[in-house]
N, C-alpha and C positions, 0 to 999 in steps of 0.2 A: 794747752799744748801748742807749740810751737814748730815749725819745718825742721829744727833739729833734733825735736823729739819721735820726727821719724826713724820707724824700725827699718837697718837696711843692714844683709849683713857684707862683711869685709870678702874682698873674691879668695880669699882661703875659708872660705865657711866661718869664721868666725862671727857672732849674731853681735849684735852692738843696733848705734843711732846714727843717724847723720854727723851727731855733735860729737860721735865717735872719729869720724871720717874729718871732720873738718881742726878738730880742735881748738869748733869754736872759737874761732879767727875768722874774717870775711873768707870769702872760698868762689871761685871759679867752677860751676858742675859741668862736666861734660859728659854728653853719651857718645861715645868712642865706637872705633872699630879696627880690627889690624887687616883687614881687607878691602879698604877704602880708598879712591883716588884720591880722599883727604886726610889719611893716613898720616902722611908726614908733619901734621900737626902738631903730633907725640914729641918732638922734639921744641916747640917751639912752645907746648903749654910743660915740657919737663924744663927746659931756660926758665922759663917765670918762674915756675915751682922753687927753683934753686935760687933763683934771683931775691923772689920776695920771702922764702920760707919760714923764717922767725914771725914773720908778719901777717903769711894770708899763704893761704892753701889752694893747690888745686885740686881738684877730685874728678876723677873716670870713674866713668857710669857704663860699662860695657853692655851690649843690645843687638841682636841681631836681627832686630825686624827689619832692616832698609837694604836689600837685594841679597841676604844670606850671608854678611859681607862679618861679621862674627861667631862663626861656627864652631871656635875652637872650647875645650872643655876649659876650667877657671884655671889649669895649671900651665895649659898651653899659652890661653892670655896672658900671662905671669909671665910664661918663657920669651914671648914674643916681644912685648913690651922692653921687658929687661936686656935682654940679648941686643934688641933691635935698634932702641932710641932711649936706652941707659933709664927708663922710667923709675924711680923713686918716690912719685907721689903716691898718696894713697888710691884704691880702686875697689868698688863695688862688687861684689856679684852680678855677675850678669841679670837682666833685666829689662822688662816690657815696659816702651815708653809712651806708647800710643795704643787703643783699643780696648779691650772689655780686659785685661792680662795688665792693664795701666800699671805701675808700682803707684801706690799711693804718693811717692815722693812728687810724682810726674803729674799726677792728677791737679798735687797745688801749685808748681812752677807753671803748665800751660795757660794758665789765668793771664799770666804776663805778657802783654806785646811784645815783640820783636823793635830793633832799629827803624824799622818799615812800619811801623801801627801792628802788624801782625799778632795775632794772639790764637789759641788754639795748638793744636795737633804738631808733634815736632816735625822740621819736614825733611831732614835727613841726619845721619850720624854728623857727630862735630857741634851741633846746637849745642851754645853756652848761655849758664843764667850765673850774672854777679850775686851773692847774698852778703847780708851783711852779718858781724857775727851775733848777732840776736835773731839770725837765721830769715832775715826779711829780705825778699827778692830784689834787687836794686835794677839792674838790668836782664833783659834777653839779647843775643845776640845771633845772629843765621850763624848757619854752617861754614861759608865762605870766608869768616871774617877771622882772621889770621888770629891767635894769640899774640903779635906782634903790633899789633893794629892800633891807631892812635887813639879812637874812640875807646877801643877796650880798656885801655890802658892809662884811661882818665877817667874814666869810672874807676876801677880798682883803686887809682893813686887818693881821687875821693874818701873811701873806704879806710884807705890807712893813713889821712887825715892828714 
């Protein structure tokens, strides 16, 4: 079994895998939030999404445990996203990323260092993990680090060879 053989389902309840969500293509994971001072990211990982799409995917991971700052039910996330920063990629079910409520997706990703050495415990919304598409971790990246970002964007260009 493999990280895309993770069960997770689509934020319309539909039940699937990762390898659902990615199509198995490399993939960008993000755990998201629409109520975050890092919010406007949505636009900046939905530019890549459009940019790289035939090639690599990125995927939102909605989560409310980091200051309550995703509270909304899986339709509002939807509305929000879409209305707000035009979102098209795909998106999770919301989901616990840290703690005893862990998703199991999150349990194999925190194995991975950060930019920094860090590894462990996510430490707020917006934390990105590169996979590649045989669903292996290539990078982690903090919260702060822009979808725009040079480092990120030389791992990913990596990835799609």
């Amino acid at each position: 079994m493999t990280l895309l053989d993770t069960p997770i389902a689509r934020l319309d309840g539909t039940p699937g895998t990762l390898a659902d969500l990615t199509g198995r293509k490399p993939a960008l994971l993000v755990n998201v939030a629409s109520k975050c001072g890092l919010t406007p990211q949505y636009a900046g990982l939905e530019a890549l999404a459009e940019e790289l799409g035939g090639q690599f995917t990125v995927v939102g991971l909605p989560c409310n445990q980091f200051g309550g700052q995703e509270p909304g039910t899986s339709e509002e996330i939807a509305e929000f996203c879409s209305a707000t920063y035009g979102v098209t990629f795909p998106m999770s079910e919301k989901i616990e990323v840290n703690g005893d409520d862990r998703h199991p997706l999150y349990t194999a990703l925190v194995t991975t260092p950060d930019e920094h050495g860090n590894a462990g415990d996510i430490s707020w919304n917006f934390e990105k993990f590169v996979i590649d598409a045989d669903g292996g971790v290539v990078a982690r990246f903090s919260p702060r680090v822009e979808p725009t970002d040079d480092r990120l964007r030389s791992v990913i260009a990596q990835q799609l060879g």
